[in-house]
C-alpha positions in Angstrom: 55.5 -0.4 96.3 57.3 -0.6 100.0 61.2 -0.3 99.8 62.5 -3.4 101.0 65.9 -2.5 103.2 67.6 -5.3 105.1 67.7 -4.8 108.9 70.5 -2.2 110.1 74.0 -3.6 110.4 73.6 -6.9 108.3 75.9 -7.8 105.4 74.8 -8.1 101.6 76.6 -11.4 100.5 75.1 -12.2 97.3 72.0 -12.8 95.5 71.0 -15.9 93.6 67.9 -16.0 90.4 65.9 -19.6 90.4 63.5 -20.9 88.1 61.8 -23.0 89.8 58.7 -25.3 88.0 56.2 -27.2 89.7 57.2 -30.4 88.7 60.4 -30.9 91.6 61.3 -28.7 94.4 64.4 -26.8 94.2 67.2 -25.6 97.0 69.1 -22.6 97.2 72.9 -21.9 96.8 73.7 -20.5 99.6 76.9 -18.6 100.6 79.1 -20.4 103.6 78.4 -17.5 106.0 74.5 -16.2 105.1 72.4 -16.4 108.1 69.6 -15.3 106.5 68.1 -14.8 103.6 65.2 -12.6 101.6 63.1 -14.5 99.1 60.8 -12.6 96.3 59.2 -14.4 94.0 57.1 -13.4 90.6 55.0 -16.1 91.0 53.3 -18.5 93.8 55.1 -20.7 95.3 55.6 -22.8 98.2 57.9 -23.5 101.0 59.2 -25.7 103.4 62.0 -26.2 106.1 61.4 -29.4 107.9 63.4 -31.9 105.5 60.0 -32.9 103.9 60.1 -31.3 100.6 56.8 -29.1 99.3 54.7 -30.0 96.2 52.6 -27.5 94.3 49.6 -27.8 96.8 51.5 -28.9 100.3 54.0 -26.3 102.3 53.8 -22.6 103.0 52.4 -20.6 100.5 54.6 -17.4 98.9 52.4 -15.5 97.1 54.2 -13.4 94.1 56.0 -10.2 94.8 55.8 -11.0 98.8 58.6 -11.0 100.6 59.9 -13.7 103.3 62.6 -12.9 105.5 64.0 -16.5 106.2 66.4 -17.0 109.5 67.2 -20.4 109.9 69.2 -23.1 108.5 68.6 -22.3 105.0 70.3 -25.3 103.0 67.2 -26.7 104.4 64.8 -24.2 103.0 63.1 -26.2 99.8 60.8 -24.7 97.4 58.2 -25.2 94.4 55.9 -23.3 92.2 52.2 -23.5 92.8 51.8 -24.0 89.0 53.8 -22.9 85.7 57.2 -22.0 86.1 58.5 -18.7 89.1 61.2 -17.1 89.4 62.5 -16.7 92.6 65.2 -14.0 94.0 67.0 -14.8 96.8 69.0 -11.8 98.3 71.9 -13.1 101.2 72.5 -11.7 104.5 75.3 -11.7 108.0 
């Protein structure tokens, strides 16, 4: 498995552990000052950042144990599992 290293000179803030069904979408936690954000997830899920909030079969697909690097504003990011219930790790980054 790749090592997953965040890009030289960034800051570790925090991490954060959801479980996320696929019955309601769920937001992250995130720490005043993050500007970005790596997401891992242990089983599909699906994503969105345009205020509409994903369902189990609309957004952009995660599949499990892929990584997304997520820049942007990310109280906006939502999320959802595909089916069942995921966990998703969010690691936080300046």
């Amino acid at each position: 498995m790749p090592q997953i290293v965040a890009p030289q000179g960034w800051r570790a803030l925090g991490q954060q552990q959801i479980s996320q069904d696929a019955a309601t979408h769920g937001h992250l936690t995130v720490p005043g000052n993050a500007t970005c954000a790596l997401v891992v997830c242990d089983a599909a899920i699906r994503w969105r950042d345009d205020g509409v909030d994903p369902t189990a079969s609309v957004g952009m697909p995660l599949a499990a144990g892929v990584e997304l690097w997520y820049r942007g504003q990310l109280s906006a990011l939502s999320i959802i599992s595909q089916s069942g219930t995921a966990v998703v790790n969010v690691a936080y980054y300046q």
